[in-house]
Chimera marker file (.cmm) of the C-alpha trace (Angstrom):
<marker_set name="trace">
<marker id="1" x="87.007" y="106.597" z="119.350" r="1" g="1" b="0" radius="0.5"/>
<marker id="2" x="88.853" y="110.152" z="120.637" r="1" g="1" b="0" radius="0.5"/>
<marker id="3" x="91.761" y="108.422" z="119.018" r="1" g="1" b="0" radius="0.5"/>
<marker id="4" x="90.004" y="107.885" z="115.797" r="1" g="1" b="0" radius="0.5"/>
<marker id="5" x="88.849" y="111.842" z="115.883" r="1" g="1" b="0" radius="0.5"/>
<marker id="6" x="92.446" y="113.454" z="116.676" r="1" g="1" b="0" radius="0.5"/>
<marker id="7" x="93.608" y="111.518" z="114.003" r="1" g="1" b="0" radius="0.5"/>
<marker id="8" x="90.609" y="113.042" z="111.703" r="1" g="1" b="0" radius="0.5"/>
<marker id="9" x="91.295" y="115.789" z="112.534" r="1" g="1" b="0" radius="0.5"/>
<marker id="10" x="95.134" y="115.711" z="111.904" r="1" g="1" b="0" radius="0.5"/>
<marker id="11" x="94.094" y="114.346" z="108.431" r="1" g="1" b="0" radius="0.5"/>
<marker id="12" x="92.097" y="117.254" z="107.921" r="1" g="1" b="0" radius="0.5"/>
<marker id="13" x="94.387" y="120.022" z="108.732" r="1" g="1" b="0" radius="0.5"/>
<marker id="14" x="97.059" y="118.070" z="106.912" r="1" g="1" b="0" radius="0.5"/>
<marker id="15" x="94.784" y="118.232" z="103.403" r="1" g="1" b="0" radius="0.5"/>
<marker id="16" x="94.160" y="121.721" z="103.913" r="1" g="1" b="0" radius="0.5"/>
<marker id="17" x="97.406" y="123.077" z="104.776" r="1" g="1" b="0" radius="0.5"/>
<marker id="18" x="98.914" y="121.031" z="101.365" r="1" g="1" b="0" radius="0.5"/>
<marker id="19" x="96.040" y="122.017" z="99.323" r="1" g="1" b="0" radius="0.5"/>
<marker id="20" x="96.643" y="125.433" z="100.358" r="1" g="1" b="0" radius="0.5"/>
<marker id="21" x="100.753" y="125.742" z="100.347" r="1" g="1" b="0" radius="0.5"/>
<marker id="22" x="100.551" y="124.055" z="97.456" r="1" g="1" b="0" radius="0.5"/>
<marker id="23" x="97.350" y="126.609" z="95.664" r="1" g="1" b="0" radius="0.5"/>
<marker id="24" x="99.686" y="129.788" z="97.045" r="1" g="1" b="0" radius="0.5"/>
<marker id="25" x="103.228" y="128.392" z="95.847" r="1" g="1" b="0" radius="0.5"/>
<marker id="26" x="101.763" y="127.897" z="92.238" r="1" g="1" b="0" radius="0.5"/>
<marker id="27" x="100.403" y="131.064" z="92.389" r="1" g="1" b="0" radius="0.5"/>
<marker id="28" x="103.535" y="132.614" z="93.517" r="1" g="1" b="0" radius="0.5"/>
<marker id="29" x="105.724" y="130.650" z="91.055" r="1" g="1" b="0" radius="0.5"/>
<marker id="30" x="103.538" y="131.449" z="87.969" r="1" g="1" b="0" radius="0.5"/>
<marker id="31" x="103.507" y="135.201" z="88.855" r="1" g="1" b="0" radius="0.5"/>
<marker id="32" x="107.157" y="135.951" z="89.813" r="1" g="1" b="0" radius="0.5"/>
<marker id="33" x="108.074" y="133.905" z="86.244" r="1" g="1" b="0" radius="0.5"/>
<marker id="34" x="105.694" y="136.206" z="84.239" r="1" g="1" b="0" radius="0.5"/>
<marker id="35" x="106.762" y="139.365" z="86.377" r="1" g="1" b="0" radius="0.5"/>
<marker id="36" x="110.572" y="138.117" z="85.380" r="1" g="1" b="0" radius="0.5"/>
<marker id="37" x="109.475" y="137.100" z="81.701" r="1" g="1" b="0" radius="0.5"/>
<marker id="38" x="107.967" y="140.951" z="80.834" r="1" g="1" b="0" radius="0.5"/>
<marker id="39" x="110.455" y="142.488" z="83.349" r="1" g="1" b="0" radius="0.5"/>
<marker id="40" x="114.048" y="141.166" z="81.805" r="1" g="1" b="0" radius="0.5"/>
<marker id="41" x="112.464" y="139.190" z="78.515" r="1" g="1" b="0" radius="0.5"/>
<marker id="42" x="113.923" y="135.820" z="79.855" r="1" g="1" b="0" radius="0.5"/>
<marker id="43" x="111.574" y="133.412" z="82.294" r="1" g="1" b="0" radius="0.5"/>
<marker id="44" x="112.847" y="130.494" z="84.211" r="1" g="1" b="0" radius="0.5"/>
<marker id="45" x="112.668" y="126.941" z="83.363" r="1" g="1" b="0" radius="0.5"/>
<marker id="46" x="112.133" y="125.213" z="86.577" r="1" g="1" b="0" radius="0.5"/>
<marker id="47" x="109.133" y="127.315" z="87.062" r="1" g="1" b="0" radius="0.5"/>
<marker id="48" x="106.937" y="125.325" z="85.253" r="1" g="1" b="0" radius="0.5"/>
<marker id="49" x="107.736" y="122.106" z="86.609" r="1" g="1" b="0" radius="0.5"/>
<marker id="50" x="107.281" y="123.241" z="90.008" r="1" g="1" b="0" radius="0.5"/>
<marker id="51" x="103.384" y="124.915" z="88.833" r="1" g="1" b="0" radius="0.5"/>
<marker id="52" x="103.072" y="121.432" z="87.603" r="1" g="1" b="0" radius="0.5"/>
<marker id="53" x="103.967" y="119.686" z="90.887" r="1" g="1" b="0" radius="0.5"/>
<marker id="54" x="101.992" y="122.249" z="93.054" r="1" g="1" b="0" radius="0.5"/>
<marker id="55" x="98.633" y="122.331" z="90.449" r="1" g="1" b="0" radius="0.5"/>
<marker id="56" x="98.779" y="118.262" z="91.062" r="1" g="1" b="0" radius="0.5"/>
<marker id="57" x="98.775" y="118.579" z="95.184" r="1" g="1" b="0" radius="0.5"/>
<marker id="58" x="96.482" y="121.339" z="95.097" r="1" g="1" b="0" radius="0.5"/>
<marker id="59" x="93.725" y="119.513" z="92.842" r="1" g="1" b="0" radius="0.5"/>
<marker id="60" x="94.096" y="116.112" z="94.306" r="1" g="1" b="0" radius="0.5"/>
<marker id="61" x="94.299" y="117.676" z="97.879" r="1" g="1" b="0" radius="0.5"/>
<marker id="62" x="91.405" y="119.707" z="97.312" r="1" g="1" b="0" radius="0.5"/>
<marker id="63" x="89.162" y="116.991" z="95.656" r="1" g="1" b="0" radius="0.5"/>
<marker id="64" x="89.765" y="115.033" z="99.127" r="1" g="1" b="0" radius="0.5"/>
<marker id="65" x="89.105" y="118.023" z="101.179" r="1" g="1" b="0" radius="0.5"/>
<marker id="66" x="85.760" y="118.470" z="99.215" r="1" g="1" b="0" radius="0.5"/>
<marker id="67" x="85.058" y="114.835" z="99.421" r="1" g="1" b="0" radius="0.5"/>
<marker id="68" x="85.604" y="114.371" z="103.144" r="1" g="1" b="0" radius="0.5"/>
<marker id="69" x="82.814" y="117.347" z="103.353" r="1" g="1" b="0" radius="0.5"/>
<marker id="70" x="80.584" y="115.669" z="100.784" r="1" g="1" b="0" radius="0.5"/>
<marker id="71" x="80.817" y="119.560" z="99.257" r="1" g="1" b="0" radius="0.5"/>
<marker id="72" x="80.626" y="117.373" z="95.885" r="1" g="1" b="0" radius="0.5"/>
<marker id="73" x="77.887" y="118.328" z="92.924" r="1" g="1" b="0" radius="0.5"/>
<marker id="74" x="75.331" y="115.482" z="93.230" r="1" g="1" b="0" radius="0.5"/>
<marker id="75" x="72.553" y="114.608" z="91.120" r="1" g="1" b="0" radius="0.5"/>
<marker id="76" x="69.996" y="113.330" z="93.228" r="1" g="1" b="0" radius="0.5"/>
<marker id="77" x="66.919" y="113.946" z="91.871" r="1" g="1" b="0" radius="0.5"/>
<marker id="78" x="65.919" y="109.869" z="91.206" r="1" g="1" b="0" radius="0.5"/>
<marker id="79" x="67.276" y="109.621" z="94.739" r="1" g="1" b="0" radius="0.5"/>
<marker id="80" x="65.668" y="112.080" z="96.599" r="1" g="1" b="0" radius="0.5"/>
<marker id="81" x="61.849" y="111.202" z="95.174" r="1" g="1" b="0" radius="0.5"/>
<marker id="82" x="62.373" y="108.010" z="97.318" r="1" g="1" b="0" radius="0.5"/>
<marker id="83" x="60.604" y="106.733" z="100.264" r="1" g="1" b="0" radius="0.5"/>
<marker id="84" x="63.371" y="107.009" z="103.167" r="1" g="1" b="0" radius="0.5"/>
<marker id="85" x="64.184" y="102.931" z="103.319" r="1" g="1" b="0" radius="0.5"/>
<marker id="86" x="64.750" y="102.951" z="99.480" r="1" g="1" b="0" radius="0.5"/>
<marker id="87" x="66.999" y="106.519" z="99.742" r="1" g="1" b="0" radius="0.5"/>
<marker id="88" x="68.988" y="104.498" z="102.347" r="1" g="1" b="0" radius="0.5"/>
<marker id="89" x="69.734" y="101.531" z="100.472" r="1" g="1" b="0" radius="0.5"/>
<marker id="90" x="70.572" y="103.413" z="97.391" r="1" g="1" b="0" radius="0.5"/>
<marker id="91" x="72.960" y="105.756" z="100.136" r="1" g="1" b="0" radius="0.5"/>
<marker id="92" x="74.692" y="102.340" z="100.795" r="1" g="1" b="0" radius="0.5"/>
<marker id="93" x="75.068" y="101.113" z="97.339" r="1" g="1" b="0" radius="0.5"/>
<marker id="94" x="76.143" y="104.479" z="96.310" r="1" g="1" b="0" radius="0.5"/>
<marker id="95" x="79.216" y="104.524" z="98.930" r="1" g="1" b="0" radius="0.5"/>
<marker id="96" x="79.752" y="100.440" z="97.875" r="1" g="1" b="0" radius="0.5"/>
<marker id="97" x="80.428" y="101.244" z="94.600" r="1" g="1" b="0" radius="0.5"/>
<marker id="98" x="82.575" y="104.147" z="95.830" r="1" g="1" b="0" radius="0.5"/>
<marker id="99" x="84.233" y="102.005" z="98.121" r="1" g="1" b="0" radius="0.5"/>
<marker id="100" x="85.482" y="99.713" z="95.118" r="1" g="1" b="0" radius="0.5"/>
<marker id="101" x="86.164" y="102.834" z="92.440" r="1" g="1" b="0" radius="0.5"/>
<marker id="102" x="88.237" y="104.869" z="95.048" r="1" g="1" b="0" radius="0.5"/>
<marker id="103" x="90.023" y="101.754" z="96.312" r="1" g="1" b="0" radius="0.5"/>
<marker id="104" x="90.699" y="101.230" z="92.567" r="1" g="1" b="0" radius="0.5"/>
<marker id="105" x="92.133" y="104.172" z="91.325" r="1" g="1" b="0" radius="0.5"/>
<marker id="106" x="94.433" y="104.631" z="94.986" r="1" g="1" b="0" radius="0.5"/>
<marker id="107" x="96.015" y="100.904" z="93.700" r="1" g="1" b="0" radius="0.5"/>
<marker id="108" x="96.222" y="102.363" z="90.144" r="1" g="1" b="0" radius="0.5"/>
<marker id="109" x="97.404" y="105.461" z="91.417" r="1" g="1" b="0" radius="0.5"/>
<marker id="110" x="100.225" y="103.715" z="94.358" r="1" g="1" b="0" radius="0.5"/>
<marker id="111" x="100.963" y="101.721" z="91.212" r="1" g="1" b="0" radius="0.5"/>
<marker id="112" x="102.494" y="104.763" z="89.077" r="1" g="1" b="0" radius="0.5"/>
<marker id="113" x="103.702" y="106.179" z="91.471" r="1" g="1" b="0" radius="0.5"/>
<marker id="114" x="106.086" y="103.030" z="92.991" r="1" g="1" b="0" radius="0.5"/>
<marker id="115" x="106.947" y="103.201" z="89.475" r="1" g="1" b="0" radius="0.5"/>
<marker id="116" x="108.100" y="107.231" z="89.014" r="1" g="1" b="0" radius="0.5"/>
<marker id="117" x="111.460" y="106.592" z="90.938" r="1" g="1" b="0" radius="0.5"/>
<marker id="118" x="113.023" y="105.650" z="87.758" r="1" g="1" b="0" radius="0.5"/>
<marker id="119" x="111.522" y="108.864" z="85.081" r="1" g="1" b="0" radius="0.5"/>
<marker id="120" x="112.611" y="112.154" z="86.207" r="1" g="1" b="0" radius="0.5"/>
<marker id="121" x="111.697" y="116.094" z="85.201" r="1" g="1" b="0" radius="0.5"/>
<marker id="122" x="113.282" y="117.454" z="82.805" r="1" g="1" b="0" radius="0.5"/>
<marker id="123" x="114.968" y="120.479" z="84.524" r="1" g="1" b="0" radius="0.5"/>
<marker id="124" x="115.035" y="119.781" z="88.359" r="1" g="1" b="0" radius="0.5"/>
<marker id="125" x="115.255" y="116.245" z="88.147" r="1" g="1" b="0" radius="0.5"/>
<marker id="126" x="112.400" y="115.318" z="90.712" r="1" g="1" b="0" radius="0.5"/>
<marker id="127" x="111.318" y="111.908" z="90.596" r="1" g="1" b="0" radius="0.5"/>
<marker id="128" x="108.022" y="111.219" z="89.112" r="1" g="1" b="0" radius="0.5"/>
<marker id="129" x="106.922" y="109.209" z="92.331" r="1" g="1" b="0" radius="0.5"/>
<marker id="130" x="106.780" y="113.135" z="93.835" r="1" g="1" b="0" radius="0.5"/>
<marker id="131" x="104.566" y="114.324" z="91.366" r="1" g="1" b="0" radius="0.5"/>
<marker id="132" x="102.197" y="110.895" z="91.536" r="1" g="1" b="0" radius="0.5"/>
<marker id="133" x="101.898" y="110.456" z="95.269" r="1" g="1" b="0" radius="0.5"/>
<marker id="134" x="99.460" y="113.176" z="95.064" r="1" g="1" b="0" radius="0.5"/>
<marker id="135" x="96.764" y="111.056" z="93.593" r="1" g="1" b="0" radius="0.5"/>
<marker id="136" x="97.867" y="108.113" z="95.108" r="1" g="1" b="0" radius="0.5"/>
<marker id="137" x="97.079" y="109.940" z="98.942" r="1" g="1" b="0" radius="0.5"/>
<marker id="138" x="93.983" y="111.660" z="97.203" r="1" g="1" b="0" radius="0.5"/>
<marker id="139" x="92.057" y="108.096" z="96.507" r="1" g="1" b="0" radius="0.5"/>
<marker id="140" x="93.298" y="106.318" z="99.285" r="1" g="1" b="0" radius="0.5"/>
<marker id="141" x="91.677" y="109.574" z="101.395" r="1" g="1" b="0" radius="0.5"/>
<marker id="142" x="88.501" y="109.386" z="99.253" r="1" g="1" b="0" radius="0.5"/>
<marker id="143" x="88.567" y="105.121" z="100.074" r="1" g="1" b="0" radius="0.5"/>
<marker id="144" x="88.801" y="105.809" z="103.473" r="1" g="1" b="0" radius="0.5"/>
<marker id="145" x="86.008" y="108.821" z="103.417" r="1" g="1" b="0" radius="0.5"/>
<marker id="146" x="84.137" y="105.850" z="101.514" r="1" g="1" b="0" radius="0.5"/>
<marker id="147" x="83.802" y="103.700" z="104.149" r="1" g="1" b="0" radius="0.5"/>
<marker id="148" x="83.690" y="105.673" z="107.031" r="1" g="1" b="0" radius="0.5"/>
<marker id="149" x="80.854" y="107.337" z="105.438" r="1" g="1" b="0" radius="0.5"/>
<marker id="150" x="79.464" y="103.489" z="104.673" r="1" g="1" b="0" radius="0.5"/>
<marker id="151" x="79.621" y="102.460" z="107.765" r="1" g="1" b="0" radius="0.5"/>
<marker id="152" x="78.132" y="105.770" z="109.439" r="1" g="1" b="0" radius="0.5"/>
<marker id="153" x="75.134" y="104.848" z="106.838" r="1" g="1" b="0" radius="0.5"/>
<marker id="154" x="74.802" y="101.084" z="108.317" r="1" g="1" b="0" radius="0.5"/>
<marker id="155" x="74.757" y="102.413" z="111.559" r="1" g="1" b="0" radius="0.5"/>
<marker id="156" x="71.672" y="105.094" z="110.956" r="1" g="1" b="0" radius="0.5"/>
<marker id="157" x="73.827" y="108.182" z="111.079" r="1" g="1" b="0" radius="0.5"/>
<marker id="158" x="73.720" y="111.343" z="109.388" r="1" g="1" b="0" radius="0.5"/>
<marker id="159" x="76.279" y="112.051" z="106.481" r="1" g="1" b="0" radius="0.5"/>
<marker id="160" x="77.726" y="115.105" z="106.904" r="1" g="1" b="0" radius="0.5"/>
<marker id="161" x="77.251" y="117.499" z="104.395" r="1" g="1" b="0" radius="0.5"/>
<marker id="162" x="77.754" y="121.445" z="103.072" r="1" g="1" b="0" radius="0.5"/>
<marker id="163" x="75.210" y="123.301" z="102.740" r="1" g="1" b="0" radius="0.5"/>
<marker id="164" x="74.257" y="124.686" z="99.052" r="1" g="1" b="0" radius="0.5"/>
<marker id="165" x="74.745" y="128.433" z="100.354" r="1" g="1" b="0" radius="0.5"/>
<marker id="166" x="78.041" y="127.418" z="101.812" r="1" g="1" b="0" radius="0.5"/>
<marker id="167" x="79.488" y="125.577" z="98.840" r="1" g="1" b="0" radius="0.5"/>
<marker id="168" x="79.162" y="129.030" z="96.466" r="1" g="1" b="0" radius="0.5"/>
<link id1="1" id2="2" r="1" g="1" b="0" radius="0.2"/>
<link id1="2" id2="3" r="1" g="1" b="0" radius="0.2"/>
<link id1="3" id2="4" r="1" g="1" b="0" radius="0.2"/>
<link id1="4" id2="5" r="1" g="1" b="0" radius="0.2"/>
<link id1="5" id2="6" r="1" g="1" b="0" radius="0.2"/>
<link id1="6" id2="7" r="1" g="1" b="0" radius="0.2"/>
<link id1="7" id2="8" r="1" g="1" b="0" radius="0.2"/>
<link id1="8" id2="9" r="1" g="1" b="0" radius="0.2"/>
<link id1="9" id2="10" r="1" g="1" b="0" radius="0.2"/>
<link id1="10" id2="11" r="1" g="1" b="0" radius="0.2"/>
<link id1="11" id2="12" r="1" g="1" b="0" radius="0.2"/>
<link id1="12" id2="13" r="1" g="1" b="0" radius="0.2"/>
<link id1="13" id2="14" r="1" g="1" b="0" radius="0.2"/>
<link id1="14" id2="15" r="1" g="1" b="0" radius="0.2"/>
<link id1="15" id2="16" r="1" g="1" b="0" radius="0.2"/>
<link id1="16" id2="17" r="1" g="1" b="0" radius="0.2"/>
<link id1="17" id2="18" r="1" g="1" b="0" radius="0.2"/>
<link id1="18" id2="19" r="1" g="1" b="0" radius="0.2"/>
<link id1="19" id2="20" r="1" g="1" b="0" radius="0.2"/>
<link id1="20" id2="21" r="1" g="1" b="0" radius="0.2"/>
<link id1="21" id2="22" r="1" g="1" b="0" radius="0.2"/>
<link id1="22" id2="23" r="1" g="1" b="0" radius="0.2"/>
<link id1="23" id2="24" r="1" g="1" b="0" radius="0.2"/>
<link id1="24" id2="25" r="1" g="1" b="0" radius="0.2"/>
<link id1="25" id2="26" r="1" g="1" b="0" radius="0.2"/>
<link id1="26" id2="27" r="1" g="1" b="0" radius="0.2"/>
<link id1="27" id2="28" r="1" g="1" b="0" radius="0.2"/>
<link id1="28" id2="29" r="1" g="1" b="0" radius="0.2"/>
<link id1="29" id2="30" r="1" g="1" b="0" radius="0.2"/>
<link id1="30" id2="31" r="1" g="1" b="0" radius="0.2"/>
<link id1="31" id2="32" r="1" g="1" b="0" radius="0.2"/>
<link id1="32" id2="33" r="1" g="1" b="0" radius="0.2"/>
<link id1="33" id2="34" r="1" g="1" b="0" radius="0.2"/>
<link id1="34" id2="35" r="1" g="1" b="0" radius="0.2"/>
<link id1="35" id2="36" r="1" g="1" b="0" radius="0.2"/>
<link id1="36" id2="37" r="1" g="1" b="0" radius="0.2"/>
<link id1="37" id2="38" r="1" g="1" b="0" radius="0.2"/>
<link id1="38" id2="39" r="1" g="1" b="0" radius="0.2"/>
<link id1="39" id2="40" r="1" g="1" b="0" radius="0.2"/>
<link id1="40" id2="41" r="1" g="1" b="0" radius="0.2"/>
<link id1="41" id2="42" r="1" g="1" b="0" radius="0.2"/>
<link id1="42" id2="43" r="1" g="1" b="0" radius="0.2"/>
<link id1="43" id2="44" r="1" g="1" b="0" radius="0.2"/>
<link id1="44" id2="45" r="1" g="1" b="0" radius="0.2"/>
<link id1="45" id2="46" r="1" g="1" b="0" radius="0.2"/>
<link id1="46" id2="47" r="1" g="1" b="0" radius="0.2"/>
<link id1="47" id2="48" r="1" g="1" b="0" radius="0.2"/>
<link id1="48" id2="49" r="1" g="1" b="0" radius="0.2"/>
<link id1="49" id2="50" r="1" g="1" b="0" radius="0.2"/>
<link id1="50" id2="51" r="1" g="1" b="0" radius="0.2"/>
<link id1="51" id2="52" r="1" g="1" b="0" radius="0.2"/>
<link id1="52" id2="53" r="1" g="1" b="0" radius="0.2"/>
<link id1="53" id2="54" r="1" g="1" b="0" radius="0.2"/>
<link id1="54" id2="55" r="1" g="1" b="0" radius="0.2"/>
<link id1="55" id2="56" r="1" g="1" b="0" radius="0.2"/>
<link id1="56" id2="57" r="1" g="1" b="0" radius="0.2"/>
<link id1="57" id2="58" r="1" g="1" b="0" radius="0.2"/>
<link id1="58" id2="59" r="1" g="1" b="0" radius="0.2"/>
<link id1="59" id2="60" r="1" g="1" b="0" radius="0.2"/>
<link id1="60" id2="61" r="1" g="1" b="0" radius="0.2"/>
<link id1="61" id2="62" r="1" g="1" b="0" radius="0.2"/>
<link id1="62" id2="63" r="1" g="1" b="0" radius="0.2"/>
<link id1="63" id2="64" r="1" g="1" b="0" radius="0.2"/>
<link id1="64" id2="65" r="1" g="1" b="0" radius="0.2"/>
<link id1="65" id2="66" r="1" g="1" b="0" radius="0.2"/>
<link id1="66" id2="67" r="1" g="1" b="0" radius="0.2"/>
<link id1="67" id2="68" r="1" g="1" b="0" radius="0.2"/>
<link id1="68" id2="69" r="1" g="1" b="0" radius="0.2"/>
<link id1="69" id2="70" r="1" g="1" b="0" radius="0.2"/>
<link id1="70" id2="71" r="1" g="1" b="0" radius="0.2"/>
<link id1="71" id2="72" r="1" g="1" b="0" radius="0.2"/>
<link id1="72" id2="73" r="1" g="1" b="0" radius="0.2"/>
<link id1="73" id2="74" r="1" g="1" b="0" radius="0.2"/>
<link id1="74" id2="75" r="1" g="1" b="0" radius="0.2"/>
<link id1="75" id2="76" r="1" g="1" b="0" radius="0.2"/>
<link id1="76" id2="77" r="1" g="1" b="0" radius="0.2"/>
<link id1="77" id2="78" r="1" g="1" b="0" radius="0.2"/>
<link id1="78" id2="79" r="1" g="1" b="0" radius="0.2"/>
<link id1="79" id2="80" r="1" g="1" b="0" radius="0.2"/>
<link id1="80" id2="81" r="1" g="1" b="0" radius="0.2"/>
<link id1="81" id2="82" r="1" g="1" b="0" radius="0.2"/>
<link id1="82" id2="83" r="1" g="1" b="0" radius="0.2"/>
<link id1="83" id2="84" r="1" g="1" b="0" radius="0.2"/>
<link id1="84" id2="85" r="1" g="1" b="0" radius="0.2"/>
<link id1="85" id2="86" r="1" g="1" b="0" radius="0.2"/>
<link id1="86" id2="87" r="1" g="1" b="0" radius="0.2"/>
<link id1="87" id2="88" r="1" g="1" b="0" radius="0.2"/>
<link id1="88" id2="89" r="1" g="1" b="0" radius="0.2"/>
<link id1="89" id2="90" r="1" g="1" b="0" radius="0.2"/>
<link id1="90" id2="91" r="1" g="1" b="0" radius="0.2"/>
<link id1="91" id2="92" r="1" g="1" b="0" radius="0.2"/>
<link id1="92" id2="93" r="1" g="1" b="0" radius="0.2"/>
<link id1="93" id2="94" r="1" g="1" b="0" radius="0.2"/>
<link id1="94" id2="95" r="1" g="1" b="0" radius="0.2"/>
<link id1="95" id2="96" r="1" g="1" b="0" radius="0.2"/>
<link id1="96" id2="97" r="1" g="1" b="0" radius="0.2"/>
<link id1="97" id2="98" r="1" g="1" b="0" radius="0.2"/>
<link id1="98" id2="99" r="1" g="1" b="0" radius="0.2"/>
<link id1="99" id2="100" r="1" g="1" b="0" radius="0.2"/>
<link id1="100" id2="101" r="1" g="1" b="0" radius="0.2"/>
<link id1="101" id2="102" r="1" g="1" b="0" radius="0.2"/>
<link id1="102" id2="103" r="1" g="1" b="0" radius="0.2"/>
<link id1="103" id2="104" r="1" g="1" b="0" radius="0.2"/>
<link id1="104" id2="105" r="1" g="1" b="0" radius="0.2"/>
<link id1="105" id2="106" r="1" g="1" b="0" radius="0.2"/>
<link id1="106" id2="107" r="1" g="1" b="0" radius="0.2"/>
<link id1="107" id2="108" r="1" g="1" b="0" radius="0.2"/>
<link id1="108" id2="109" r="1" g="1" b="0" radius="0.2"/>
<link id1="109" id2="110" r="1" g="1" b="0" radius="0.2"/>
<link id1="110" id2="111" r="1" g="1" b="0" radius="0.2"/>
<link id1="111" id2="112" r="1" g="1" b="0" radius="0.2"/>
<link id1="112" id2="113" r="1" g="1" b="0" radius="0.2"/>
<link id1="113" id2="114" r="1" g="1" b="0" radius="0.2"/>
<link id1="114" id2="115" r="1" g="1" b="0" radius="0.2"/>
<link id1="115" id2="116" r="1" g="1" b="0" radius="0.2"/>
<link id1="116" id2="117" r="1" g="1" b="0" radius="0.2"/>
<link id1="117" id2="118" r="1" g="1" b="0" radius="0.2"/>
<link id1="118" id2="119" r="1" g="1" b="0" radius="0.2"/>
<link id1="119" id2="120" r="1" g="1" b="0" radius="0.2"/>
<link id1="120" id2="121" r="1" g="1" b="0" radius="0.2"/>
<link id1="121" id2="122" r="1" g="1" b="0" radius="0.2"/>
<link id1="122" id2="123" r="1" g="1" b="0" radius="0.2"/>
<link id1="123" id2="124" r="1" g="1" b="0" radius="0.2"/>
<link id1="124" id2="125" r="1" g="1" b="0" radius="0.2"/>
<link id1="125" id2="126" r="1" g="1" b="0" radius="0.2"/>
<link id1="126" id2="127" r="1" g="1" b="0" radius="0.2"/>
<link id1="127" id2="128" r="1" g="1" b="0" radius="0.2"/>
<link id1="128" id2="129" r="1" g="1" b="0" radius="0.2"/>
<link id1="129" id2="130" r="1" g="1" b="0" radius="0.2"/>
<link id1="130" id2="131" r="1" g="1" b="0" radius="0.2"/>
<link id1="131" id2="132" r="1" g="1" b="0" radius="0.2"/>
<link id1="132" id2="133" r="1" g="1" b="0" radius="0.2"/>
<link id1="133" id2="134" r="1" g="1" b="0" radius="0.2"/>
<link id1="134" id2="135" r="1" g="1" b="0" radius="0.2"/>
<link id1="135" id2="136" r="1" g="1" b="0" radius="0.2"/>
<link id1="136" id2="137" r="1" g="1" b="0" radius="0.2"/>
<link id1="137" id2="138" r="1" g="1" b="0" radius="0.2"/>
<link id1="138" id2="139" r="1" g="1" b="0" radius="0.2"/>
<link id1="139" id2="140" r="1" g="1" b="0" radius="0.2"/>
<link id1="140" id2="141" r="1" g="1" b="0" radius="0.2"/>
<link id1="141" id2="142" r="1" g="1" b="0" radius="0.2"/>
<link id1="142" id2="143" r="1" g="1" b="0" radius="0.2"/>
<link id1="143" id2="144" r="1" g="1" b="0" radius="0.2"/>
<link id1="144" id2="145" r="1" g="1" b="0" radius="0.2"/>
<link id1="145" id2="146" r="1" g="1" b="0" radius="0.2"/>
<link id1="146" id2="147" r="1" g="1" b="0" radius="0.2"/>
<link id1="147" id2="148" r="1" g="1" b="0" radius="0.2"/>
<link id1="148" id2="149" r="1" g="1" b="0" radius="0.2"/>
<link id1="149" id2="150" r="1" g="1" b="0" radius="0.2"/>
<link id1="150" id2="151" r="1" g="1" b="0" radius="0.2"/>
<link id1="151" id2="152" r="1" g="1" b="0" radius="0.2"/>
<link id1="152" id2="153" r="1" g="1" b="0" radius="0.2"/>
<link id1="153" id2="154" r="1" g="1" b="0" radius="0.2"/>
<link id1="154" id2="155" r="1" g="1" b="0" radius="0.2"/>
<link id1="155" id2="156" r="1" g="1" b="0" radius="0.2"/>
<link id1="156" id2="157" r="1" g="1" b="0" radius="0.2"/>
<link id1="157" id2="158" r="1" g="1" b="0" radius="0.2"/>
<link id1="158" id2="159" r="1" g="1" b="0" radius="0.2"/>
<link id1="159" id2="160" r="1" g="1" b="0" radius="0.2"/>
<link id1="160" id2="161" r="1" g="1" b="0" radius="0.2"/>
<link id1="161" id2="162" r="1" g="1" b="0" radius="0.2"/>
<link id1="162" id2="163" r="1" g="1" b="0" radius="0.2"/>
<link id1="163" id2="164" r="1" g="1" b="0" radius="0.2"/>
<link id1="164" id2="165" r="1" g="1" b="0" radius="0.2"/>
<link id1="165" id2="166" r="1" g="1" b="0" radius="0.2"/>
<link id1="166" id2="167" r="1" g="1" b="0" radius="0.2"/>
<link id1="167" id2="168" r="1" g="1" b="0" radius="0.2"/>
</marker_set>
């Protein structure tokens, strides 16, 4: 098991640190092109496609990141006027169903992007498989989150969750 939490928490750093470089360098990219743009009226083309790649790791990083902390919006107000047994068994059908959407869209997602070696960007000439791994890690994150947080539920644990203070 102290395997199982290094490796968590290798995971973890590694969605925050890309979630992060990836926030700053389209940041940094989109402000140094409009600083250029105003500064000597001409911007640069690449520019875009690299806010493009970095907006698609920094969402699909970030959703993970959120998801791992169950920091998600949740409507549970069916849920939570449940007896505990019945809350618990709609917990586990909830993460089931997750289980099979999640593992879902990481095969649709590992699907396009085995398929992006052959399109390319129009400027830089990245391969598209670049630009759709980031969904592709993103769900198969979220699948794993799924069923770790299934089988945390099976065994009586807590879910870990943010609080609502912490979240805003």
């Amino acid at each position: 098991m102290h395997v199982m939490n290094r490796l968590a928490g290798l995971v973890s750093k590694f969605e925050v640190t890309v979630s992060m470089v990836a926030f700053a360098t389209m940041v940094l990219v989109i402000s140094a092109n409009v600083i250029i743009r105003f500064t000597t009226g001409n911007s640069l083309v690449f520019t875009e496609e690299i806010a493009y790649i970095a907006f698609g790791y920094s969402v699909f990083f970030g959703l993970s990141l959120l998801f791992r902390m169950r920091a998600m919006i949740a409507v549970d107000l069916v849920v939570d006027m449940f007896a505990p047994v019945p809350k618990h068994i709609a917990h586990i059908i909830s993460y089931i169903i997750m289980v099979v959407i999640c593992g879902y869209f990481f095969y649709l997602a590992a699907t396009l992007a085995m398929s992006g070696w052959i399109r390319r960007t129009a400027f830089l000439e990245i391969p598209y498989f670049w630009i759709n791994l980031a969904p592709a890690i993103s769900f198969g994150l979220m699948t794993f989150y799924s069923i770790r947080f299934l089988v945390m539920l099976l065994r009586g644990q807590e879910l870990p969750s943010v609080d609502l203070e912490e979240q805003m």
